[in-house]
VOPAGU-2260 file (C-alpha; in pm, 1 decimal, decimal comma):
REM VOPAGU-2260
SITE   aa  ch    i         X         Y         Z
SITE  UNK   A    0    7298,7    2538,6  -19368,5
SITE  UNK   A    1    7542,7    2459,7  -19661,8
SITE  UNK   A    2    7469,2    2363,9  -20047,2
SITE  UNK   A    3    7606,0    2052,7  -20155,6
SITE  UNK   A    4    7765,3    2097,0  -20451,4
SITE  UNK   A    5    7537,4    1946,0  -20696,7
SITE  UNK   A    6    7334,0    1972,3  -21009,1
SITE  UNK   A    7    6981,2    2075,8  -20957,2
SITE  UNK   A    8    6782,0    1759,0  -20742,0
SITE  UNK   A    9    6462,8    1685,6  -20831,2
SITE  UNK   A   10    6167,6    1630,7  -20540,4
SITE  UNK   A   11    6179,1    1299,4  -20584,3
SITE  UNK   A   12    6516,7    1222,6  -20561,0
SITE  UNK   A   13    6534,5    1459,9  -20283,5
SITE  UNK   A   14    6330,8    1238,7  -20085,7
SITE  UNK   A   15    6501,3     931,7  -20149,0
SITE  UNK   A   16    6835,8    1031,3  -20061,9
SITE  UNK   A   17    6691,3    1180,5  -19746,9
SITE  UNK   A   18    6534,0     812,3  -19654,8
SITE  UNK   A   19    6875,2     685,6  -19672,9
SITE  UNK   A   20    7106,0     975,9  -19517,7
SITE  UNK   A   21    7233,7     970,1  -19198,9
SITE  UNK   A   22    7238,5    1353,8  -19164,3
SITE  UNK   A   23    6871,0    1600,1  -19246,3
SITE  UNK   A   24    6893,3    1789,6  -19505,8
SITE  UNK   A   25    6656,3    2076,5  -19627,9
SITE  UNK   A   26    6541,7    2139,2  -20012,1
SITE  UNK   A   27    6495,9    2436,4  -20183,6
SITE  UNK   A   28    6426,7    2465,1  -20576,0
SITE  UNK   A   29    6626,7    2197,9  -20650,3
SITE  UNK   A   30    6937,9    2279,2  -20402,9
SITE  UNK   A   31    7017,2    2018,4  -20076,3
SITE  UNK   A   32    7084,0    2207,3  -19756,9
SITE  UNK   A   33    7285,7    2011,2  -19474,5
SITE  UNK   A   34    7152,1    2108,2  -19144,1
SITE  UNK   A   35    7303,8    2230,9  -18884,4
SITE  UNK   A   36    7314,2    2066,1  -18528,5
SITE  UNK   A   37    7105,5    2204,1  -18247,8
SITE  UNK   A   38    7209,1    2282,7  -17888,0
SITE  UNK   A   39    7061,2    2132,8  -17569,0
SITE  UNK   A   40    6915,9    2455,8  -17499,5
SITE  UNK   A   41    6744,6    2449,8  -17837,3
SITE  UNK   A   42    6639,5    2077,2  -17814,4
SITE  UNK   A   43    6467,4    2151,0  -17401,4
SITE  UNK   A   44    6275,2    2451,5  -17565,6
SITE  UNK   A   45    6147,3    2294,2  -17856,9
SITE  UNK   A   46    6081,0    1981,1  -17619,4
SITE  UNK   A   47    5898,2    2214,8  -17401,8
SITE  UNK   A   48    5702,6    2345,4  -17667,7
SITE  UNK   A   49    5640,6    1990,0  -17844,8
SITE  UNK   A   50    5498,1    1870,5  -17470,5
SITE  UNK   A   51    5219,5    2144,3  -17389,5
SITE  UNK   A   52    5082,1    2153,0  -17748,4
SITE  UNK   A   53    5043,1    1721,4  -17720,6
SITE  UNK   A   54    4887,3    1709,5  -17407,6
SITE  UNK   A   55    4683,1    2008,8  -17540,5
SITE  UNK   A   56    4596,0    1785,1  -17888,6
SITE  UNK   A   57    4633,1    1427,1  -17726,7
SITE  UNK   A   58    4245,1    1353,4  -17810,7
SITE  UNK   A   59    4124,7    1582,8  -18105,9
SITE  UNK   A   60    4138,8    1636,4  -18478,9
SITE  UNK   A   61    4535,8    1753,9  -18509,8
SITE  UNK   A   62    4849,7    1573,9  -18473,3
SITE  UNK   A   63    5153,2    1788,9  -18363,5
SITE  UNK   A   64    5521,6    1689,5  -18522,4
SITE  UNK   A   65    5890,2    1767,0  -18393,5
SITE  UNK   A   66    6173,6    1853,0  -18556,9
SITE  UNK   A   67    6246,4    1534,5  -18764,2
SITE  UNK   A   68    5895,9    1550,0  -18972,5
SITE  UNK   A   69    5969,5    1746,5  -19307,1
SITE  UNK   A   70    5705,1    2020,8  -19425,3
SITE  UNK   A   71    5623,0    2018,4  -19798,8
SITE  UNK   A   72    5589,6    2389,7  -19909,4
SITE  UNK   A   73    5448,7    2347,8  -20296,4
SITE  UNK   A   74    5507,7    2656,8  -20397,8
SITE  UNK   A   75    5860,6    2735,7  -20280,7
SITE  UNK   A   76    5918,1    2384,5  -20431,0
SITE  UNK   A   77    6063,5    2331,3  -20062,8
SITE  UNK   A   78    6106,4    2100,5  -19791,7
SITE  UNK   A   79    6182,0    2212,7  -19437,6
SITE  UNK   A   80    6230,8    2064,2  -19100,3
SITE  UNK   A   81    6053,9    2322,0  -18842,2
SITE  UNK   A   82    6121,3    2243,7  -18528,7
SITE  UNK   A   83    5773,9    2211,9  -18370,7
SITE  UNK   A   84    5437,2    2218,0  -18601,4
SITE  UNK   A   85    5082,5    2096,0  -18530,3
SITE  UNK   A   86    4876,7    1977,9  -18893,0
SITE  UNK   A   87    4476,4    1950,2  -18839,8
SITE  UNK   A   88    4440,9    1791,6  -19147,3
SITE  UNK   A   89    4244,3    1450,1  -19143,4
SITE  UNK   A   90    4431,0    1221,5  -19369,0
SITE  UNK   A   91    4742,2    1282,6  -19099,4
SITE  UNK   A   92    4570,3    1085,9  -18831,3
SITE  UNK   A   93    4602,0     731,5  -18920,0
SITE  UNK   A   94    4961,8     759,5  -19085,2
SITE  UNK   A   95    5085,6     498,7  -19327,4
SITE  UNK   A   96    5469,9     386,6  -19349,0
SITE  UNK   A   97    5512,8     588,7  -19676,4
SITE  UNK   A   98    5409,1     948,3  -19501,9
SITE  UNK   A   99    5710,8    1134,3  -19564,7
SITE  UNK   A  100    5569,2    1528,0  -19503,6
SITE  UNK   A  101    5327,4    1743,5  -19403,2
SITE  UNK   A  102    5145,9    2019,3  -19636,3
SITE  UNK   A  103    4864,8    2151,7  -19415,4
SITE  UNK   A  104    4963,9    2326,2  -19102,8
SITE  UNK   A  105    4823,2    2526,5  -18910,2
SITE  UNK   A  106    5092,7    2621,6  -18637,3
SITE  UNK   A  107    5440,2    2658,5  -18721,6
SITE  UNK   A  108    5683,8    2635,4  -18463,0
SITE  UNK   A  109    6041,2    2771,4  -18517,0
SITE  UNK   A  110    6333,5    2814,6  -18188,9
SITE  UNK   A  111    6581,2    3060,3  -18307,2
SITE  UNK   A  112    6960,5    3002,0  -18319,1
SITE  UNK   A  113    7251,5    3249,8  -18462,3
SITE  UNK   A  114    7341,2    3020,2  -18707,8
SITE  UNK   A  115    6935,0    2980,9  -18831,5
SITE  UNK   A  116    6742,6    3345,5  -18722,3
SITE  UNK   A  117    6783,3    3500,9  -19058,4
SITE  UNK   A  118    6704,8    3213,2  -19266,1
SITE  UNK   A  119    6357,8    3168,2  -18972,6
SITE  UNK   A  120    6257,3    3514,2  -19030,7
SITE  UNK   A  121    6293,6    3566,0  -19429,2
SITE  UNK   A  122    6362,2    3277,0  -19661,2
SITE  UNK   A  123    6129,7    3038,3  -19397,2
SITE  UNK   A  124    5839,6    3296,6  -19319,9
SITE  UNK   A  125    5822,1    3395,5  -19684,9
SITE  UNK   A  126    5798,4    3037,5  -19765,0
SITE  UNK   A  127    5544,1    2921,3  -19505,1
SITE  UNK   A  128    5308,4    3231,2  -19531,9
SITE  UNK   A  129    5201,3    3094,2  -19897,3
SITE  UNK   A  130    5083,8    2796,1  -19708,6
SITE  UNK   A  131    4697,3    2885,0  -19699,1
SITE  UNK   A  132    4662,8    2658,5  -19390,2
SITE  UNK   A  133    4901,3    2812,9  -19162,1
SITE  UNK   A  134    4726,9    3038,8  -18916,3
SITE  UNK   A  135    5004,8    3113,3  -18679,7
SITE  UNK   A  136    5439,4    3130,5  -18716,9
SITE  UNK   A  137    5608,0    3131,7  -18369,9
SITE  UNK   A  138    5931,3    3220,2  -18318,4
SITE  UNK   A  139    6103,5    3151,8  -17958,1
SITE  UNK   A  140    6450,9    3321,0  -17904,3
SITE  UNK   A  141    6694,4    3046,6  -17755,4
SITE  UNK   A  142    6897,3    3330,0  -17580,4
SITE  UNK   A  143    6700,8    3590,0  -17420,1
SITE  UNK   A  144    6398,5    3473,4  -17329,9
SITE  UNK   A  145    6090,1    3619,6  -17585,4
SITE  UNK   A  146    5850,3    3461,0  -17810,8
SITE  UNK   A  147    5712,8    3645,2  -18096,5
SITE  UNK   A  148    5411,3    3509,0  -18286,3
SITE  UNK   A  149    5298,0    3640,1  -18640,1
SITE  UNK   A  150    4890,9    3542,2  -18678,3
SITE  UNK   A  151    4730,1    3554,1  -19035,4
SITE  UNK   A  152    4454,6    3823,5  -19035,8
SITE  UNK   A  153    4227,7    3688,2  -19293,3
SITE  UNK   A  154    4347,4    3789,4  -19628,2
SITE  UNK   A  155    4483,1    4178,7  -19506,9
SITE  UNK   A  156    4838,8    4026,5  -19363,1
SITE  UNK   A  157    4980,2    3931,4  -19069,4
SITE  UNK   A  158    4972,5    4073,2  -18738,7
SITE  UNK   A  159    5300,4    4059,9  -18514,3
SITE  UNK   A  160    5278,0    3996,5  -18146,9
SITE  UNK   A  161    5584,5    3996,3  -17903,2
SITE  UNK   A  162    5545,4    3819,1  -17562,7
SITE  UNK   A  163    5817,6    3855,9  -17284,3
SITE  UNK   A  164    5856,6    3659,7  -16919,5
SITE  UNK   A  165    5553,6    3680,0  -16736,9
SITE  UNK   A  166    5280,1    3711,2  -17005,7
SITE  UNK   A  167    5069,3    3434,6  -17112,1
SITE  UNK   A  168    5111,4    3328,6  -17527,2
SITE  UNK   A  169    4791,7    3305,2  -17671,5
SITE  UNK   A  170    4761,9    2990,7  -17932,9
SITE  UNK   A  171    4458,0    3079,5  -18168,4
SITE  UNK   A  172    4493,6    2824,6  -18391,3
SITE  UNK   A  173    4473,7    2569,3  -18171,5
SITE  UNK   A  174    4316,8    2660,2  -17876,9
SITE  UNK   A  175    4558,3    2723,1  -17637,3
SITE  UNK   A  176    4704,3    2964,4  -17391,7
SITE  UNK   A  177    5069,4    2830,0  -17341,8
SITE  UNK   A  178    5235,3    3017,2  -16985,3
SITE  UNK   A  179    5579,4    3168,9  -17117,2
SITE  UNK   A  180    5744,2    2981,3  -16815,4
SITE  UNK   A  181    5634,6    2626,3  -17003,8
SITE  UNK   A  182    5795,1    2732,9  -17316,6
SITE  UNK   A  183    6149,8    2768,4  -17093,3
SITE  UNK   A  184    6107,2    2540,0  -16815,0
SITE  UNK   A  185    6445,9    2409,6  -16756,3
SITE  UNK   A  186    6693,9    2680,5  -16898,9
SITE  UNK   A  187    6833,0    2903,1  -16714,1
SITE  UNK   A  188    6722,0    3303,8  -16823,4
């Protein structure tokens, strides 16, 4: 991502400008990020990922999102495009034309690139552990094939899991045991 060069934006103006642009853009503290484009690769993964979590959620309480729905983090005065996240929260299932975030979830869904890994695993997790909601951060390597999931542990931290080809990724917060094969169906290892 690049700054625009810019005085400090306020939230609100944020959000208008990003109604009208043609490009996404990510806000932090008052600085506009351009994002960058994704590859196929990227786009079949999250896809993948996007797919088994809405047939898992088709018919209950949460909603899942792709990469184009913006996450409100309040206390990082932030706004982020992940590229997969699921919300449980009740006021997102009959959404009005005005809905322009989500603040509640509960799965967090990020596929890494090399132009976005470093910003996914500090400035991002940082940011969305604060969010009291979020039970689980999942990180899927676009390259070699391995998913690592970080799972809140109550109010002691965070436990880190690693799953490779073959294993089975186990989806607490929602239920769900997702085969690693799903989450690469369609890309060559």
């Amino acid at each position: 991502m690049e700054a625009i060069d810019q005085p400090y934006v306020t939230p609100e103006d944020y959000l208008a400008l990003e109604a009208r642009s043609p490009v996404r853009h990510e806000y932090v503290d008052g600085q506009v990020f351009a994002m960058t484009g994704a590859t196929l690769r990227h786009n079949v993964i999250a896809g993948n990922v996007f797919a088994a979590l809405r047939a898992h959620l088709r018919h209950g309480p949460c909603r899942v999102f792709m990469s184009d729905a913006k996450l409100r983090v309040a206390q990082h005065n932030a706004y982020y495009y992940p590229d997969v996240m699921v919300s449980c929260d009740p006021r997102l299932r009959h959404l009005g034309a005005n809905d322009a975030a989500v603040d509640v979830p509960v799965l967090i869904v990020e596929v890494l690139s090399e132009a976005t890994e470093a910003i996914d695993r500090r400035e991002k997790m940082l940011a969305y552990r604060t969010l009291a909601s979020l039970q689980e951060y999942m990180l899927v390597s676009q390259g070699t094939p391995g998913v690592e999931l970080f799972r809140r542990r109550g109010d002691v931290g965070w436990q880190a899991v690693r799953f490779e080809p073959g294993e089975k990724v186990d989806l607490a917060s929602i239920g769900l045991t997702l085969e690693f094969s799903t989450i690469y169906e369609g890309v060559e290892a």
